[in-house]
C-alpha positions, -999 to +999 in steps of 0.1 A: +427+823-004+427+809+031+399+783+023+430+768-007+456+772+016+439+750+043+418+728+021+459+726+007+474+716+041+446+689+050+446+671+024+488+670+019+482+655+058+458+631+047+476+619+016+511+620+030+500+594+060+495+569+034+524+579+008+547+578+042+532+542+041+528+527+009+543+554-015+531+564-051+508+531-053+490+540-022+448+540-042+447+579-024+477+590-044+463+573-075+432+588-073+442+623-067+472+620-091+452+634-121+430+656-104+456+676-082+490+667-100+510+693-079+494+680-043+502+651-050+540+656-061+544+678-033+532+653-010+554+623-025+582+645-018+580+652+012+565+617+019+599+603+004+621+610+034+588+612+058+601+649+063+573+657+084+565+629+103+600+626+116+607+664+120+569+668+142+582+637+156+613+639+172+623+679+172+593+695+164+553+705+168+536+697+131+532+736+125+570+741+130+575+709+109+552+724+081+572+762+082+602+751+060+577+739+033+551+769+037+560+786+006+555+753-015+524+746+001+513+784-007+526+776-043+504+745-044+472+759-031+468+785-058+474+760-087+446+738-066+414+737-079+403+723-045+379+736-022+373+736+018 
């Protein structure tokens, strides 16, 4: 389970920089949309409002800014078919 969970939290970090950026068109997100449908909605979520970038930001460390979302992220990595 840990391998999921952190192969889970890189790759929402990697995908989110560009969804933050260029938003459902960015060529990551479209490449990953059919493989990993729930990363990649969970990481257009939060990449909407850039809910962590702000939050790690301005009030927060990027652990603190991931807590409020940890059950998601849980959620996510067990319906991933990823690996570390």
């Amino acid at each position: 389970m840990g391998n999921r969970l952190w192969w889970t939290v890189s790759n929402l970090l990697f995908l989110y920089i560009t969804a933050v950026r260029n938003g459902k068109s960015a060529r990551n997100i479209q490449l990953n949309r059919g493989r990993y449908p729930d990363l990649v909605r969970l990481t257009l979520d939060l990449a909407e409002k850039d809910a962590l970038g702000r939050r790690a930001r301005v009030e927060t460390t990027l652990p603190v800014a991931l807590k409020p979302y940890a059950d998601l992220i849980t959620q996510v990595s067990q319906l991933s078919t990823g690996t570390s």
